[in-house]
N, C-alpha and C positions, 0 to 999 in steps of 0.2 A: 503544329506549334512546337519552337525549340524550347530547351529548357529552360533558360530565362524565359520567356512569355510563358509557359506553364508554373512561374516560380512568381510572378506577377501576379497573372489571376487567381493564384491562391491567395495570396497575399490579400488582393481587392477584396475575393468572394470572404474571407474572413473577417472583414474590416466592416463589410454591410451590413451582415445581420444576417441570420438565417433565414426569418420570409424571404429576405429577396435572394441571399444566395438559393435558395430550393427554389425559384422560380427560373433562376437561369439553366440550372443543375436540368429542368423540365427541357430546356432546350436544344443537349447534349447527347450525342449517341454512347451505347454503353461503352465504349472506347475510351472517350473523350472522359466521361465520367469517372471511369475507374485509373486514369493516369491526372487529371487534377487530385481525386481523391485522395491519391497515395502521396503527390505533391502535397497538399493539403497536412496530410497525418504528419508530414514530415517535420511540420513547423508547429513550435513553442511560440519562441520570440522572434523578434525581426529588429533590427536597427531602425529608430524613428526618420531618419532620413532617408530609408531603401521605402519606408512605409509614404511616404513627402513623395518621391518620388514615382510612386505608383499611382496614387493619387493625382498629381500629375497627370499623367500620364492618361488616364482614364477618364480623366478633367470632374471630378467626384470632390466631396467633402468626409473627412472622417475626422475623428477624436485625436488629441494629442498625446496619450499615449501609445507606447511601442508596442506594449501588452495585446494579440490578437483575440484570443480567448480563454479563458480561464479553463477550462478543458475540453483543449483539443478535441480527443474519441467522442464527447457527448456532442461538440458540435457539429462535426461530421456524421453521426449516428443521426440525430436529430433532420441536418439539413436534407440528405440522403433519403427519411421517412418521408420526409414533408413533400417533396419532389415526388421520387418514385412509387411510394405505397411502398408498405410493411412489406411484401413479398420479395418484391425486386430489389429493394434497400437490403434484406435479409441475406441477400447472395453477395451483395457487392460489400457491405460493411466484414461481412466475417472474413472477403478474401482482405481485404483494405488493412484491418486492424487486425483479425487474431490469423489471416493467412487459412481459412478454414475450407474445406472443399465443399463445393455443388453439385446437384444432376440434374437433368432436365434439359431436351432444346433448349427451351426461354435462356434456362441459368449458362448453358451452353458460350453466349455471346456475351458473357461477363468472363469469361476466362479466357486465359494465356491458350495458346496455339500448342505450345507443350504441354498443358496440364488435358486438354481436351483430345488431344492426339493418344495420349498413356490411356485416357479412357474408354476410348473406343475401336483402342488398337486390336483388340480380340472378337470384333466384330465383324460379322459379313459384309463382305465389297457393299453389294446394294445399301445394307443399313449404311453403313458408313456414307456414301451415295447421297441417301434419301436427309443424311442428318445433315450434309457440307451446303446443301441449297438450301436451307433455311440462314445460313451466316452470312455476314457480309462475305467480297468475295474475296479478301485480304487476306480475311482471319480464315474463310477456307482453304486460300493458297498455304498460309503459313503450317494448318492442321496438315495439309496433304506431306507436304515436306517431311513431316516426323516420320511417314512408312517408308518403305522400300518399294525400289523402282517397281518391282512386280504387284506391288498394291498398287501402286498410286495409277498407273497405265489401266488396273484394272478398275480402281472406283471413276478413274474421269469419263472413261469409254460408258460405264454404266450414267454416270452424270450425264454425259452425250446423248443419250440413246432414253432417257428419263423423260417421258409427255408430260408429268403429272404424278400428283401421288392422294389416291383413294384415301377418305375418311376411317376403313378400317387401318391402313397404310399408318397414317396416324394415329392412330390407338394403338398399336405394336410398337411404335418410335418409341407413343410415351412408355410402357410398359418395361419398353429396355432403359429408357432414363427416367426413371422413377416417376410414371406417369404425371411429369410435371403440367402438358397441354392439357387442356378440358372441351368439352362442347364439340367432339370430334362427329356428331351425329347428327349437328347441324351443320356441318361442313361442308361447303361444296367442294368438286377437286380442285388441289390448289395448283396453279401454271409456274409450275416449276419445276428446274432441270431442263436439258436442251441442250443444244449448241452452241448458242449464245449464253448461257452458262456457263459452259463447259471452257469457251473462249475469254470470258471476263475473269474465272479462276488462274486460267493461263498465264493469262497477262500481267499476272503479279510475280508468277516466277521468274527468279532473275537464274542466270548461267545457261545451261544446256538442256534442264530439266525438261523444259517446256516443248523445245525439239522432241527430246527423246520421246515423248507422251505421244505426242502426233505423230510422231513413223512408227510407234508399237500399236497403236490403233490404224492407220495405216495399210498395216500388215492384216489385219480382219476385215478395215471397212474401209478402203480409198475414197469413196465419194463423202462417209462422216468424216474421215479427216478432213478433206478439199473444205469442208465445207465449215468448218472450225476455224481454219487459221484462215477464210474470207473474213472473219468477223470477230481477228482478234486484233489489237490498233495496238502499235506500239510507238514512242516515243518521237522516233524516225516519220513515222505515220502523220504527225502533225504538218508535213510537206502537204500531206493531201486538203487540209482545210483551205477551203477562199480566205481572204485577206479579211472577212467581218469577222469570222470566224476564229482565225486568230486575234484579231483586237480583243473579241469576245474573251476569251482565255486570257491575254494580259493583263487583261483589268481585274483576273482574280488572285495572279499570281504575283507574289512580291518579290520585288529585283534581286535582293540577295540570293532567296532559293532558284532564282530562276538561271543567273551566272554560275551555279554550282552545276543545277541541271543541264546546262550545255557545253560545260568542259570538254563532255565526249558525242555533243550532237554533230551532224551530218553541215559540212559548210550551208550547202545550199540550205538547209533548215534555219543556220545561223541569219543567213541574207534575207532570209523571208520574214523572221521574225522582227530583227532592225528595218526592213522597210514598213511594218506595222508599225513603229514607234516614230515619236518625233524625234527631230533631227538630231535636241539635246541628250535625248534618251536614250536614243542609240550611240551616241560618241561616248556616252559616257559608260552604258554597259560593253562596249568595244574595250575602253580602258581598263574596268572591272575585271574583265577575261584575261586580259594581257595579263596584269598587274596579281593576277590570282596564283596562288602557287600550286604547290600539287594539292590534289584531291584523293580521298578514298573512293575506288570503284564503288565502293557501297554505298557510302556517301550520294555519289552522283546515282548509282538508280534510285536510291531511296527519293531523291527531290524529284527524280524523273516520275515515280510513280504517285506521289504526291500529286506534281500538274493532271495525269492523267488518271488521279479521281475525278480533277474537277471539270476535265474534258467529261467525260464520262458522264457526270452531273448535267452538264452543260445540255448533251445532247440529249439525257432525260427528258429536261424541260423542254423542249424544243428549239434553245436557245442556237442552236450550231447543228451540222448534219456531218456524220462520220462517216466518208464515200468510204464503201465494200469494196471487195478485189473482186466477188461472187456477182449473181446475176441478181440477185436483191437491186443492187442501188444501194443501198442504205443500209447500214447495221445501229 
C-alpha cells in the first residue's frame, strides 16, 4: 500500500468507529498494523472534502463533520486492545504513540528490522538463527542486513542447515527475550529453518548480498548451496510460470506497481506478461512503459518484491506451481 491508500484507510478506519475499525485491524499482519497505526496517530483533522472523498471511494456513509476523533491516542489505544488483546496491543501502542521498546519473539514482529537487529546483535549465530525463522521472511531479510557479511553468511548457513527447533530450544529463545513464548512443553517440534527458508530470506536481498551468502556457504557445503538457489525465484523467474499462472498473478497485481516493476524486467518477461493480458491492456501498459520516466532502482525491486510476495502466496495456496532449477520439480 502507497501512502495515499495508507492515508485513506486511516482516514476510513477513523471515520467508522472502533468496533468495526478493531475488526478489520483482526485482519492485518503486524506490519500492516503497525504502518496504518502510525498513519493513524498522525491525524487530527482532515479536510471535509478528502473525508467526501474517501468515502467515496470506499462507497461507505459517514458524518458530516471533518473532526475524526476527539482523541486520537485513545482511539488507536482502544481500537488496537479490541483487535489484538491487551498483550499484543501493549507492544504495538507503546512503539506507535510513546516509541517505547519490546522483547520477545512474539513482540519481535512488531518491530523495525533495525531495532531487532541492535538487539540481537550480541547473540550467538544459532540464537540469532533459531529467532530469524520464526519472522516473516522480509523482516528477516531486513534484520540480516544490520550484521556484517561474516555474521550474516554464518546465521543463514545455520538457517540452512536448521531441521527443527526442540521445545527446550524454545525455552532458551524465551529466556534470552524475556521469556515472552509459553506452553513450550506442550510443544511439538516446530518445521522450521531449511533451505527453503534459507532461500525465501534470500530472495528479499536486493544488490550482491545474496550472491555473496551462497558462495561463502558454498565454500563449506556445495551441494547446501546447489541446493538453496534451486529454490530461490526471483523476479526474472516469473519467465518460468505457464500462462494461468501468470494470469493468476495479474489479477493481484495493480497496473501502476506492476509498470514500475518492469522498468528493469527481462524483454521476453515483458512479451509473456502482455500476451497474458487483453489486447487493450497490454497497448496501454506498452504506452505506460514508454511514457514512464526514470525510476529508482529501489523503487523498482521494492514493487518487484511486492509481486513476489503474492507469487509466493499464490503458490502457498496451491493457486500456481513455482518450477525448481533442482531435481524437486517444485519449490
Amino acid at each position: 500500500m502507497d501512502d495515499n491508500g495508507l492515508m485513506d484507510a486511516a482516514i476510513l478506519l477513523m471515520t467508522l468507529g472502533e468496533d468495526t475499525a478493531s475488526e478489520v485491524f483482526k485482519h492485518l499482519s503486524p506490519k500492516e498494523v503497525q504502518r496504518l497505526g502510525e498513519t493513524m496517530a498522525t491525524v487530527k483533522t482532515t479536510r471535509h472534502d478528502k473525508v467526501g472523498e474517501v468515502l467515496e471511494k470506499f462507497r461507505v456513509e459517514t458524518a458530516d463533520s471533518s473532526m475524526l476523533v476527539g482523541d486520537t491516542d485513545a482511539y488507536i489505544r482502544n481500537v488496537l486492545t479490541r483487535a489484538l488483546g491487551e498483550d499484543k496491543a501493549g507492544l504495538l501502542i507503546d512503539r506507535i504513540l510513546q516509541g517505547g521498546d519490546v522483547s520477545g519473539i512474539e513482540s519481535l514482529k512488531w518491530m523495525d528490522a533495525a531495532s531487532v537487529g541492535e538487539l540481537i546483535r550480541n547473540e550467538h549465530p544459532q540464537i540469532i538463527a533459531s529467532i530469524l525463522v520464526h519472522l516473516e521472511r522480509d523482516h528477516a531479510c531486513g534484520i540480516l542486513q544490520q550484521f556484517n557479511e561474516r555474521t550474516r553468511t554464518d546465521v543463514m548457513l545455520r538457517i540452512a542447515t536448521l531441521d527443527g527447533i526442540q521445545p527446550n530450544a524454545l525455552r532458551e529463545l524465551n529466556d534470552v527475550l524475556s521469556k515472552v513464548l509459553a506452553g513450550g512443553d506442550r510443544l511439538k517440534k516446530a518445521k522450521l529453518g531449511g533451505s527453503k527458508t534459507a532461500a525465501e530470506i534470500l530472495n528479499f536481498m536486493g544488490g550482491s548480498q545474496d550472491v555473496a551468502i551462497v558462495e561463502a556457504i558454498r565454500e563449506s557445503d556445495p551441494d547446501l548451496a546447489q541446493k538453496i538457489l534451486d529454490q530461490m525465484f526471483t523476479f526474472d523467474d516469473l519467465n518460468k510460470l505457464d500462462d494461468k499462472g501468470i494470469q493468476a498473478v495479474l489479477r493481484e497485481v495493480q497496473s501502476d506497481a506492476l509498470v514500475i516493476a518492469l522498468k528493469s524486467a527481462d524483454p521476453d518477461l515483458r512479451e509473456k506478461i502482455f500476451k497474458n493480458m487483453s489486447q487493450r491492456a497490454a497497448e496501454t501498459m506498452r504506452e505506460d512503459l514508454e511514457s514512464k520516466g526514470p525510476v529508482r532502482v529501489s523503487e523498482v525491486e521494492a514493487q518487484q518484491k511486492e509481486i513476489l510476495k503474492i507469487v509466493r502466496r499464490l503458490a502457498d495456496e496451491g493457486q500456481i506451481a513455482l518450477a525448481g532449477g533442482g531435481d524437486d520439480g517444485f519449490v
